[in-house]
C-alpha positions in Angstrom: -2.7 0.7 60.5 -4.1 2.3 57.6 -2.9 4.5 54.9 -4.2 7.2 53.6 -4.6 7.9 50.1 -0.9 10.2 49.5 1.0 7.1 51.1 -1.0 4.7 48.8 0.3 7.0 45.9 3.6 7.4 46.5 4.3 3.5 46.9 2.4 2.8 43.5 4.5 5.4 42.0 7.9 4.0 43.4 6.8 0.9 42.4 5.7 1.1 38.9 8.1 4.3 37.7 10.9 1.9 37.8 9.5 -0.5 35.9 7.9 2.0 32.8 11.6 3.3 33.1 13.7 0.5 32.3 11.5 -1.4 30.3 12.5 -1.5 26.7 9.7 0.2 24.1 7.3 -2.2 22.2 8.6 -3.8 19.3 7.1 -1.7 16.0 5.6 -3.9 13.1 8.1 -4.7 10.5 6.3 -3.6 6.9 7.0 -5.9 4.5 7.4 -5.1 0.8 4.6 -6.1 -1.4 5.0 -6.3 -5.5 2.2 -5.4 -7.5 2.4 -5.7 -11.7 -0.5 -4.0 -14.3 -1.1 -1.3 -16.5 -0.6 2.5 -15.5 -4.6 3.8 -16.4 -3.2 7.2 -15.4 -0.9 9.3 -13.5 -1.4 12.6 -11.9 0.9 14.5 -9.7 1.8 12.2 -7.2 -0.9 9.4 -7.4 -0.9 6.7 -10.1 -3.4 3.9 -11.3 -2.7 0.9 -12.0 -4.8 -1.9 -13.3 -3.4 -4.7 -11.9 -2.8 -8.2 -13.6 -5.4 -11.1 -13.6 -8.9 -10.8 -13.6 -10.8 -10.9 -10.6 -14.3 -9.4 -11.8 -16.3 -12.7 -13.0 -17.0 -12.0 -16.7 -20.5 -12.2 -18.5 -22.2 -12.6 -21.4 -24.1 -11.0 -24.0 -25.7 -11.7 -26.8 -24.6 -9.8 -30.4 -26.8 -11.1 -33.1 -26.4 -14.8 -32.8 -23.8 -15.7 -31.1 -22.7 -15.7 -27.1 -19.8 -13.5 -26.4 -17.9 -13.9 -23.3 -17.4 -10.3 -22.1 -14.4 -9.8 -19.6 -14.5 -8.8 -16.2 -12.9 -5.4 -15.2 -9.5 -5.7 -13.8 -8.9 -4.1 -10.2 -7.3 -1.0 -9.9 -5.2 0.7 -7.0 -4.0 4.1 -6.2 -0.5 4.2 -5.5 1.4 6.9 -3.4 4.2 8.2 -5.1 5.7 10.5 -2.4 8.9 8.0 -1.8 9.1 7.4 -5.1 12.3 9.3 -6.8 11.0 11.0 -9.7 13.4 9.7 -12.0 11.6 6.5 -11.9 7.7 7.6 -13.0 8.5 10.9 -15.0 7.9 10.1 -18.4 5.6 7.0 -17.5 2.4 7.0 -20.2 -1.2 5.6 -19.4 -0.9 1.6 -21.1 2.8 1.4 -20.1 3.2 -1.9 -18.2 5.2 -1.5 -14.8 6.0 -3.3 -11.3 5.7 -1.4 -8.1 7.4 -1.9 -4.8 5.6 -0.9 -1.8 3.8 -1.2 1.1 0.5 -1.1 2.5 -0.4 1.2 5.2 -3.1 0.4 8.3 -5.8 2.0 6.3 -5.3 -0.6 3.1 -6.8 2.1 0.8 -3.6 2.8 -1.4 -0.2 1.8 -1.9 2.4 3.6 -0.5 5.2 2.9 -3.3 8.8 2.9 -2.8 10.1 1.9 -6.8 9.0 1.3 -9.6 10.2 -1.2 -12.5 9.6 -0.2 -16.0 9.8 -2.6 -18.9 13.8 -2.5 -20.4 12.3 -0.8 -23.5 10.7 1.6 -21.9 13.2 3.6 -19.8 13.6 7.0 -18.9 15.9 8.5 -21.3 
């Protein structure tokens, strides 16, 4: 005997409403904390650069009147997203200052999103 397409329905949807119901929701990625250390290159409103630590631009060479000089690679930068960040911990932070931030990256891997930042002991906030 066959059914018709209302009877096909309604057993699909007794048998599969149960199961979206009282099946527990997907597991959501767990973010893990990165750590990234430089030089603040500048800050503006809620965004800072940083030139990060090491070198990752090969360096070259050029020639000044007789001798060979090794000239450095450019050190990365990244944008950092200070909206997490209490103020407390970037407002009187100066272009040259070296600092560690805390963060995370989001899907997009564009920026940083920061949650603190560590400022060298001399350099505090007053």
């Amino acid at each position: 005997m066959p059914m018709d397409a209302a009877a096909r329905f309604r057993c699909v949807v007794t048998g599969v409403l149960p199961l979206v119901v009282i099946s527990p929701p997907a597991p959501v990625m767990a973010q893990d904390y990165i750590r990234v250390d430089g030089t603040v290159k500048w800050l503006s409103g809620q965004t800072l650069t940083l030139a990060l630590d090491g070198q990752v631009a090969p360096a070259y060479y050029q020639i000044v009147g007789q001798y060979l000089v090794v000239v450095p690679g450019q050190r990365p930068t990244v944008n950092i997203d200070l909206r997490d960040v209490p103020q407390s911990e970037y407002a009187f932070t100066r272009p040259g200052e070296r600092v560690a931030v805390i963060g995370t990256v989001p899907s997009d891997r564009r920026r940083l999103l920061g949650r603190s930042i560590i400022r060298d002991a001399g350099q505090q906030a007053p």
